[in-house]
C-alpha positions in Angstrom: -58.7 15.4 -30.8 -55.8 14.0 -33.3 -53.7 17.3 -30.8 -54.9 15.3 -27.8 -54.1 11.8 -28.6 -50.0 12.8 -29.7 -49.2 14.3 -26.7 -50.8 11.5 -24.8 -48.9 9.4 -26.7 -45.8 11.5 -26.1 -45.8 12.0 -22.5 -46.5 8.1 -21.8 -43.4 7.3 -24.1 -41.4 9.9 -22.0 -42.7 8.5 -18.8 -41.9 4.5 -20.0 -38.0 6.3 -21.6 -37.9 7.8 -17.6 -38.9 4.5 -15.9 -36.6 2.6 -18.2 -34.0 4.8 -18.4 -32.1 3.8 -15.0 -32.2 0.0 -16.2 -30.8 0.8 -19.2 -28.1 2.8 -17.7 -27.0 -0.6 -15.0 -27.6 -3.2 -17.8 -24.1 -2.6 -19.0 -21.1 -1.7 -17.4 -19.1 1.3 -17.8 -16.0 1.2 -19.5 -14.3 3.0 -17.0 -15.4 0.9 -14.3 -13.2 -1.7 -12.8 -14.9 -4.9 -11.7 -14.1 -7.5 -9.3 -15.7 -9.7 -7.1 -14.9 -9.5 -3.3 -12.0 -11.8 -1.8 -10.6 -11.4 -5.3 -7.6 -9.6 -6.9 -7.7 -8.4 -10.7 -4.6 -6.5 -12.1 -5.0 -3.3 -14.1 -2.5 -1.8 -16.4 -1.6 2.1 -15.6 0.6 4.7 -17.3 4.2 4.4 -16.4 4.2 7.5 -14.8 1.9 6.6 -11.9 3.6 7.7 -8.6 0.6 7.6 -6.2 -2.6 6.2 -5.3 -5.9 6.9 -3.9 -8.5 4.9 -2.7 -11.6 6.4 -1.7 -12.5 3.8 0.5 -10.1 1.0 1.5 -12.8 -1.1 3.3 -14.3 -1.7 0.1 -11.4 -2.3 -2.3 -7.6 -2.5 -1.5 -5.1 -1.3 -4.3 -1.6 -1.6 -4.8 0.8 -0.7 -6.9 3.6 -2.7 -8.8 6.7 -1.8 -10.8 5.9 -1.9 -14.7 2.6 0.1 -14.1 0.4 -2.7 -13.1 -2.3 -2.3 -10.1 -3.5 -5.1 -8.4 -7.2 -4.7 -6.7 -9.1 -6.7 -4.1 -12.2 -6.3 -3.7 -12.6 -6.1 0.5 -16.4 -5.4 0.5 -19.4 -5.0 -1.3 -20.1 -1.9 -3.2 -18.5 0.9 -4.9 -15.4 3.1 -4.5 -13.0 4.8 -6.7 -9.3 5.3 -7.0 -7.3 8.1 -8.3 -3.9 7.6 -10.1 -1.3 10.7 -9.7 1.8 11.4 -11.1 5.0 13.0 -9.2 3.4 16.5 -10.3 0.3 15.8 -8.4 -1.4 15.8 -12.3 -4.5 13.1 -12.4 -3.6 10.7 -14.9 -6.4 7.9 -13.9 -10.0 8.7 -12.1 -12.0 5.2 -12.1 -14.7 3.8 -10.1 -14.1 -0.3 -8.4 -17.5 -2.4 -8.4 -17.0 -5.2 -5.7 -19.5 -7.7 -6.4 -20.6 -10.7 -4.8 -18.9 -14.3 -4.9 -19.1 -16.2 -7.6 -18.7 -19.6 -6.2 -22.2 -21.5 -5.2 -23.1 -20.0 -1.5 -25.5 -21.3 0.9 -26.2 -19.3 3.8 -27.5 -20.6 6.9 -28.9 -18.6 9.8 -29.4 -20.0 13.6 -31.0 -17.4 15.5 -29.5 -14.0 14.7 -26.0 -16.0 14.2 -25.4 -16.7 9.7 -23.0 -18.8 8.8 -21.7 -19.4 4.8 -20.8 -22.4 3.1 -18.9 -22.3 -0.6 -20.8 -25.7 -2.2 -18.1 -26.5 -5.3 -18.7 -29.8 -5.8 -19.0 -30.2 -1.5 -20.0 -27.6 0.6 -17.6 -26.2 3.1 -17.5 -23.0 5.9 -16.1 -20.2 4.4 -15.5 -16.3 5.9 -18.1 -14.0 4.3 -18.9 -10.6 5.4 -21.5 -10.6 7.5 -21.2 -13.8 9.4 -21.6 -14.4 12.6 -18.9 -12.5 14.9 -17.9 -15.8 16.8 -16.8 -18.0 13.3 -15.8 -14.9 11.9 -13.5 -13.6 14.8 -11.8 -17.2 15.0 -10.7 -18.1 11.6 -9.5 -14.4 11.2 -7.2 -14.5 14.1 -5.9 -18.1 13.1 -5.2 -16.6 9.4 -3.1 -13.8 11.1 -1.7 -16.0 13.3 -1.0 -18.7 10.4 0.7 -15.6 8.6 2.6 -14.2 11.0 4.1 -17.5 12.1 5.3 -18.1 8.2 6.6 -14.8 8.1 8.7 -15.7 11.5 10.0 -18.8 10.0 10.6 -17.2 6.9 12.9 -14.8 8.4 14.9 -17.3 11.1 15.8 -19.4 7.9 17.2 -16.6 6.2 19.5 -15.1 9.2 22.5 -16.5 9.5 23.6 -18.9 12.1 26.0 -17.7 14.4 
C-alpha cells in the first residue's frame, strides 16, 4: 500500500512538473533573446568583427548594421525571428532570436463591420497605423508617409546641388 501511494504521489508531481514546465520556461526571458516592441528600434552591441547579417525573417524585424559594432533593430511585426552575425570568413560569431512584442502605449481598437481601426490613448486618443487595420486607413497614411519621405529626400538633395 505505502508502494502504491509513492508512485501516485510521484507520477502526479511529474504530471503537475510537465503541465508547469512550459510556463516556467516563458515566465522569463532568455538571455540570448533580443526584445523589442514593434514600431520600435533598440540598438545592440556586436563584436567588431561583424561583416554580415542575417535576418531570418525581415517582415518581422528589420536589422541594420552601424560602424562601431552597434545593430539597430525594429521590430516590423509580431512574433519571433532570429539574426545571424558573420564575420568576413563566413565564421558565426552571433546566433540570437528577436521577440517583437506588442505596443506599449494605451490602444483601443475599434471594429465597424469587418473594417478595425487603432487609436494610441496617451493622455488623448488618436488614429494610429497598427498591423492589421483596415486596408483603406492603412493604405492611405502609408502612401502619404512615403510620399512625405520621398518629398524631404527631394528637397534635401536640390538644397545641396549647387546652383548653376
Amino acid at each position: 500500500m505505502r508502494i502504491s501511494m509513492r508512485a501516485r504521489y510521484g507520477f502526479r508531481s511529474l504530471a503537475i512538473g510537465l503541465v508547469l514546465w512550459p510556463a516556467a520556461a516563458f515566465a522569463e526571458p532568455s538571455g540570448n533573446a533580443v526584445a523589442v516592441n514593434v514600431d520600435q528600434a533598440k540598438l545592440i552591441r556586436l563584436p567588431g568583427r561583424v561583416a554580415t547579417i542575417v535576418v531570418g525573417n525581415p517582415l518581422i524585424a528589420d536589422v541594420t548594421l552601424q560602424t562601431g559594432g552597434v545593430m539597430v533593430v525594429t521590430g516590423k511585426g509580431y512574433g519571433a525571428t532570429n539574426f545571424i552575425a558573420m564575420d568576413r570568413s563566413g565564421e558565426i560569431l552571433v546566433d540570437r532570436i528577436i521577440q517583437v512584442e506588442g505596443p506599449t502605449d494605451q490602444l483601443v481598437t475599434v471594429y465597424r463591420g469587418v473594417e478595425r481601426e487603432s487609436y494610441s490613448c496617451m493622455p488623448i486618443c488618436q488614429r494610429r497605423v497598427t498591423l492589421g487595420d483596415g486596408e483603406t486607413y492603412f493604405k492611405s497614411t502609408i502612401d502619404q508617409a512615403g510620399s512625405l519621405s520621398s518629398q524631404a529626400s527631394g528637397n534635401a538633395a536640390a538644397a545641396a546641388k549647387p546652383a548653376n
